[in-house]
Each structure stands twice: as structure tokens, then as C-alpha cells.
C-alpha positions in Angstrom: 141.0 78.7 128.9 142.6 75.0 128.5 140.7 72.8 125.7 139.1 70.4 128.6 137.2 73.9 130.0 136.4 74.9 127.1 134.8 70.8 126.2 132.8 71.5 129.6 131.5 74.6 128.8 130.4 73.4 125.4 128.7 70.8 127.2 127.4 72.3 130.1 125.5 74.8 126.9 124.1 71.5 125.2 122.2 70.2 128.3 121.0 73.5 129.3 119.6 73.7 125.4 118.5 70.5 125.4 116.4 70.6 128.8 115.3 73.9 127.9 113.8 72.6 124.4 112.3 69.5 126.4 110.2 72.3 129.0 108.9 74.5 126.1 107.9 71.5 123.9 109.8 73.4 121.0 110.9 71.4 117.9 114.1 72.0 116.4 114.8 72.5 112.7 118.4 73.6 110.6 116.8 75.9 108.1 119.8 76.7 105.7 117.3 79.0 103.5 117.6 81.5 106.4 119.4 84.9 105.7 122.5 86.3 107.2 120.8 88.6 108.9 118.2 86.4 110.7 120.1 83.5 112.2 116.8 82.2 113.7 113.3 82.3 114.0 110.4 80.8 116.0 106.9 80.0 114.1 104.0 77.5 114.8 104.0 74.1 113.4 100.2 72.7 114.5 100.2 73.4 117.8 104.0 73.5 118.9 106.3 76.0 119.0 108.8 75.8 116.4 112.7 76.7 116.2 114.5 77.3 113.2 118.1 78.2 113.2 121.0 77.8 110.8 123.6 75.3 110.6 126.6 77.5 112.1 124.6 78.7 114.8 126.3 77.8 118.4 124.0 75.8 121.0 124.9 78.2 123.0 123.3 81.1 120.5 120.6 78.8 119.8 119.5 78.5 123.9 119.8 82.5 123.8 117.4 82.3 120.8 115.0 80.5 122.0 115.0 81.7 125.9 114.0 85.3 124.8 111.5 84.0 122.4 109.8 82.5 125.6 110.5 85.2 127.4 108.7 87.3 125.2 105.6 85.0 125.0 104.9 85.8 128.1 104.6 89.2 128.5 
């Protein structure tokens, strides 16, 4: 994979994050208290769903995350 595929993939991950966090009305926090072990977590702040992640979490592991949280909110 050349740099410039790699750039648009990258990309392409942010905007699918980033419309996917607009839909659920999810706010985003870096959390660098969070263990090794547990990356990322979703919790309730009010009435809004709330994401916290790590700081060397990918955006494209961060939109994984938080998809299969939604997922499992609905079941």
C-alpha cells in the first residue's frame, strides 16, 4: 500500500467516525486514566451517550468501539 492509500484510508475512517458520532449524538472524551486492558468505554453523561477512549486509540478502533456499543443498545 503506497503512503497516498494509506492517507485515504485514514481519511475515509475519520469521516465515517465522525458522521457516525454526529447520528448517535455521542460525545467524545480522551480518558488517559483508562487501563490497558479497556481501551474504551461508553457511560451516560445527563442524557447523552458518552465515549471515552484513550489517546493511542486509532479512529478507526474508536468507530469499531462505538458501532458495537450501538449495536448492542439495541438489542
Amino acid at each position: 500500500m503506497t503512503a497516498t492509500a494509506g492517507n485515504v484510508r485514514d481519511r475515509v475512517h475519520l469521516l465515517d467516525f465522525h458522521r457516525l458520532i454526529h447520528q448517535s449524538r455521542t460525545l467524545i472524551r480522551v480518558d488517559r486514566t483508562l487501563p490497558a486492558h479497556c481501551p474504551a468505554r461508553i457511560t451516560r453523561h445527563g442524557t447523552r451517550r458518552m465515549l471515552l477512549v484513550a489517546p493511542g486509540l486509532s479512529v478507526a478502533e474508536r468507530a469499531a468501539f462505538l458501532d458495537t456499543a450501538l449495536k448492542a443498545e439495541t438489542r
